[in-house]
N, C-alpha and C positions, 0 to 999 in steps of 0.2 A: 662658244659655239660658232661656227664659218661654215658658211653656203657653199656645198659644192655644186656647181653651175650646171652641170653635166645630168643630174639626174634629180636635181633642186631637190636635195636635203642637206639635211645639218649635221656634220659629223660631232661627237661631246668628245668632251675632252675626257682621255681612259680611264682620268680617276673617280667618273663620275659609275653609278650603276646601271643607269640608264642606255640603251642600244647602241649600238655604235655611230645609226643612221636615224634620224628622226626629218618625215615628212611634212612638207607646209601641208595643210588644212587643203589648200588645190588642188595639189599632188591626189590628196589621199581620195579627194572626192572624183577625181578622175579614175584612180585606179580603180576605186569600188564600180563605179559606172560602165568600165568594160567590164568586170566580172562578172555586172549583173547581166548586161548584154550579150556575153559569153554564155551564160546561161544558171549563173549562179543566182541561187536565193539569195535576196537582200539578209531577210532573216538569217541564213545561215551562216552568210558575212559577219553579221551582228554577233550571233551565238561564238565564233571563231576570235573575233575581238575581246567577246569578255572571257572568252579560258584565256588566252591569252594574259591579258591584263590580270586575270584571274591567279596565272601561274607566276607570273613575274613577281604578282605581290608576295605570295606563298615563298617563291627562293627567296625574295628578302626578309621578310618577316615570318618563319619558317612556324617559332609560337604565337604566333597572332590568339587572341581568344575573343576578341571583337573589335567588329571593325562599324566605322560611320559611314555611310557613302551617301554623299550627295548628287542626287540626279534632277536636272532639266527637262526641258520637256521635247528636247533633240533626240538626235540618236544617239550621243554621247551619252545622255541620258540611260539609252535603252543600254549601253555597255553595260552602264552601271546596274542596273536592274537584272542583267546576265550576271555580272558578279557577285549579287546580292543572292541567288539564288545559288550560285553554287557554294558559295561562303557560307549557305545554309545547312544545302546536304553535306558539307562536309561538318558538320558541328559547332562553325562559329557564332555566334552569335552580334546578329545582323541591326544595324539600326538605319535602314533610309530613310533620307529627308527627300521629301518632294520641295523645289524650289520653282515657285511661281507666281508670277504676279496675281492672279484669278486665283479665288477660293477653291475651284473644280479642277483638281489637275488632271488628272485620269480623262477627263473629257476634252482635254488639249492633246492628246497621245494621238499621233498617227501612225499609219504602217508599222513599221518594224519594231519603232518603239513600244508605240503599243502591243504587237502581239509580245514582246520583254517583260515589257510590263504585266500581260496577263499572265505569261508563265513563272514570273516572280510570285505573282500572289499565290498561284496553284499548287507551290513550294512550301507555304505556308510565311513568305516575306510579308510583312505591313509595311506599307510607306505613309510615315507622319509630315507632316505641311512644316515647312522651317517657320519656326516664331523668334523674332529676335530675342538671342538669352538664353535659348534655349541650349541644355545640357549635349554635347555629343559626344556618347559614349564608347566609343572607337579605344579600344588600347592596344 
């Protein structure tokens, strides 16, 4: 991977599957920042993030029939709970882990994440508490 200086991301190397451009963590929080100030919902940022990520998994593992997803209690998080949920309505079968320090994770959840979050559960997604050891049943 090599920084291109011009637009500070990271081009991969072609043999890889991954985008051709991937954004520093800065970058990306900048660009969501005028989006939102443009007048885009953070949410709908979010919701776009995970089909997104949602589709990319789908081209590569096309038979997926379940998957694991680990979510925090960021907004990365909230990605992952967007892809929890559509990995649902499409028939996979879902297993999130909630990863937290605090026994209450749901009640760590803000903005964006959390309204993810609520619309994971309203899918019919459960999110379980990671326990060391514990099984993750992703294939």
């Amino acid at each position: 991977m090599k920084p291109n200086s011009e637009s500070r991301s990271y081009t991969v190397a072609k043999s890889s599957q991954l985008p051709a451009a991937l954004y520093t963590a800065e970058l990306t929080r900048a660009l969501d920042a005028a989006a939102i100030s443009a007048g885009m919902p953070g949410f709908k940022l979010m919701l776009r993030a995970g089909h997104v990520a949602f589709d990319r998994l789908m081209h590569q593992w096309p038979d997926v029939h379940s998957l694991s997803i680990l979510c925090g209690t960021g907004n990365n998080g909230g990605d992952g709970f967007v892809m929890a949920a559509l990995a649902q309505q499409q028939g996979i079968q879902v297993q999130v882990v909630c990863v937290s320090r605090l026994d209450d994770f749901a009640v760590q959840l803000r903005g964006e994440a959390r309204q993810a979050y609520d619309w994971m559960c309203d899918q019919g997604v459960e999110c379980h508490r990671y326990r060391l050891g514990m099984n993750l049943q992703g294939r």
